[in-house]
C-alpha positions as CSV (number, residue, x, y, z in Angstrom):
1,X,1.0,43.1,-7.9
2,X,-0.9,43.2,-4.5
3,X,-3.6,41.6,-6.2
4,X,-2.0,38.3,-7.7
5,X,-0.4,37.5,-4.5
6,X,-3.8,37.7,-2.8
7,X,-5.5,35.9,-5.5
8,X,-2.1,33.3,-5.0
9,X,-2.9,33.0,-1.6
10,X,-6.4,32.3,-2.6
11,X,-6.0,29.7,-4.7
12,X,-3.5,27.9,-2.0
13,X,-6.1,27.6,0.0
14,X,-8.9,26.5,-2.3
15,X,-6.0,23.4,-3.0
16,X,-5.9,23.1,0.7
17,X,-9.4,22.7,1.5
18,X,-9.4,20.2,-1.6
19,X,-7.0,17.9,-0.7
20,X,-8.1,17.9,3.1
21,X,-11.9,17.3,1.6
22,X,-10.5,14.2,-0.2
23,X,-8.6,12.6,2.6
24,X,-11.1,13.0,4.6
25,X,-13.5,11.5,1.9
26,X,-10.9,8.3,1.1
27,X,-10.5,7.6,5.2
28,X,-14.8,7.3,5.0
29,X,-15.0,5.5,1.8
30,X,-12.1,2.9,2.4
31,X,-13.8,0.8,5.1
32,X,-16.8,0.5,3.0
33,X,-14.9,-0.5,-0.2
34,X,-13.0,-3.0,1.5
35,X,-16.3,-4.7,3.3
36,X,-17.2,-4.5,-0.3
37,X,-15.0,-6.2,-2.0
38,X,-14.5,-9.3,-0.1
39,X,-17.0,-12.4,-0.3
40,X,-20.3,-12.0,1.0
41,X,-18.9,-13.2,3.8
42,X,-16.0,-10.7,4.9
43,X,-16.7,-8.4,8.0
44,X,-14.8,-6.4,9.2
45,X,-14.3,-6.3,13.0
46,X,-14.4,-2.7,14.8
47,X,-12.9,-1.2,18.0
48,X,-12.1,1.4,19.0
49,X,-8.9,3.1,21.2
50,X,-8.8,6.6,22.2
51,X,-9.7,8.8,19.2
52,X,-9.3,6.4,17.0
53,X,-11.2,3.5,15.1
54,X,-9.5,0.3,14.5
55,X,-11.3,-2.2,11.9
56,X,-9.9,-5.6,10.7
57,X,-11.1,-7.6,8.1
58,X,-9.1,-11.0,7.0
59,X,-8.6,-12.6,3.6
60,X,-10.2,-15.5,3.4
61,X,-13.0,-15.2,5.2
62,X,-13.5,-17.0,6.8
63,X,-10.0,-17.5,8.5
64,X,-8.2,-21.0,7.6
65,X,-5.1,-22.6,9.5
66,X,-2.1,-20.8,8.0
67,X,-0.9,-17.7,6.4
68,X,-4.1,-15.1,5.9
69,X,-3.8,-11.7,5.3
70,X,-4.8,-9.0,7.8
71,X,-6.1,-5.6,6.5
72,X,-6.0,-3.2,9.3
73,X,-8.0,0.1,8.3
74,X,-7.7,3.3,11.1
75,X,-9.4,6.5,11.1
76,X,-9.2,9.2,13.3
77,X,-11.3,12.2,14.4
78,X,-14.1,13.0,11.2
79,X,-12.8,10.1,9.5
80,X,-9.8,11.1,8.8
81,X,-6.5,7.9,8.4
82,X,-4.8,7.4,10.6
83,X,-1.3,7.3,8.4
84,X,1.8,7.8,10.3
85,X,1.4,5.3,12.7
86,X,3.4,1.8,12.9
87,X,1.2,-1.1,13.1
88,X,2.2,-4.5,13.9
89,X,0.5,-7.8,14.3
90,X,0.5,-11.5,15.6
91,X,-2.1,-14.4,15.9
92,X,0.0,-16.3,17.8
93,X,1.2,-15.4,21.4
94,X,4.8,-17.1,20.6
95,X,5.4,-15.3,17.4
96,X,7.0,-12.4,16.4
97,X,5.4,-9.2,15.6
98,X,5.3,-8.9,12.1
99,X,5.1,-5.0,10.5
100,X,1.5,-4.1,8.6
101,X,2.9,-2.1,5.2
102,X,0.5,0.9,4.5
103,X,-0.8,1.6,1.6
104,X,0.0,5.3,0.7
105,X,-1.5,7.6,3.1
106,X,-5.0,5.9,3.4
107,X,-4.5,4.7,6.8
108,X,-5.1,1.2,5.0
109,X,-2.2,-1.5,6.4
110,X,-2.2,-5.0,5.2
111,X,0.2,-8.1,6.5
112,X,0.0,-11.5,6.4
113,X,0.3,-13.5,9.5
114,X,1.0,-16.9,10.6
115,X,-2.7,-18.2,12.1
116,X,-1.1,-21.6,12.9
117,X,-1.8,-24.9,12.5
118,X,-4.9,-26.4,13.1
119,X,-7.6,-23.9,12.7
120,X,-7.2,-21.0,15.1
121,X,-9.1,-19.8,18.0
122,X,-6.8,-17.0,19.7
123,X,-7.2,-13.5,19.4
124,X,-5.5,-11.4,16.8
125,X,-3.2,-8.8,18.7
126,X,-2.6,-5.5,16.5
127,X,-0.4,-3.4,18.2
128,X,-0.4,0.3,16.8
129,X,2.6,2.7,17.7
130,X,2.1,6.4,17.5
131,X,4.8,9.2,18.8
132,X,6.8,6.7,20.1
133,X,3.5,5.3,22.6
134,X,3.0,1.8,21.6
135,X,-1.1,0.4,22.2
136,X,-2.2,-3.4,22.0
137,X,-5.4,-4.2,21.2
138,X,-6.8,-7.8,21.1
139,X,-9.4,-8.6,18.3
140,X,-11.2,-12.1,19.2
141,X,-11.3,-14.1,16.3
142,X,-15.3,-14.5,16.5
143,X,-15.4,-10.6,16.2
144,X,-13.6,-11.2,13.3
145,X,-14.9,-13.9,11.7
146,X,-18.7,-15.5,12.7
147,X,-17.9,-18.7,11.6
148,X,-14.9,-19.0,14.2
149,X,-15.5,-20.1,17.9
150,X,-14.0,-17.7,20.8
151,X,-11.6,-19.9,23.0
């Protein structure tokens, strides 16, 4: 009987390992897939807060006046998502924060946001909420997109 239990145990732990080597795998391979999948000209802009590392990439790219979609991909220490967090965003400094939905526990958030009307030029403020300790950080649209002046 001993034996099962410890071979049990065993095997618990080999899932373990497993399913932390594949999240940590995914929160790696998720930036790169998305840069991958856009037009040849998607980027994705990166910065980074504390332990973390926030990149954005838009859709189109790149931006146009009006609704555009905002992926907001966050990793942590060794890659790993970022997952539990609340992310929020806003293009304009008038409008209302607007919620990022994640996609499963990838650390992958996507919105889409009002850019205005005509063609913007202000930053993109992603605000990211974690234990109750909101952060803001402002993405210039030219780090965003090259084809976009800085204002």
């Amino acid at each position: 009987m001993a034996i099962r239990s410890h071979n049990r145990e065993i095997g618990r732990e080999v899932g373990r390992r497993r399913r932390n080597a594949i999240r940590a795998l995914l929160g790696a391979a998720i930036p790169l897939l998305l840069a991958a999948c856009g037009s040849d000209e998607a980027q994705m802009a990166v910065k980074h807060y504390g332990n973390y590392t926030v990149a954005i990439e838009t859709r189109p790219s790149p931006i146009e006046a009006g609704v555009d979609e905002v992926v907001v991909v966050i990793t942590g220490a060794k890659h790993r998502p970022l997952w539990d967090a609340l992310v929020r965003l806003r293009a304009l400094p008038n409008a209302n924060w607007v919620q990022a939905i994640e996609d499963g526990h990838t650390g992958v958030y996507r919105r889409a946001v009002d850019f205005g009307v005509p063609t913007p030029t202000g930053p993109l403020h992603v605000e990211i909420e974690e234990n109750g300790k909101a952060t803001e950080i402002d993405f210039p649209l030219s780090l965003i997109d090259k084809n976009t002046p800085e204002s």
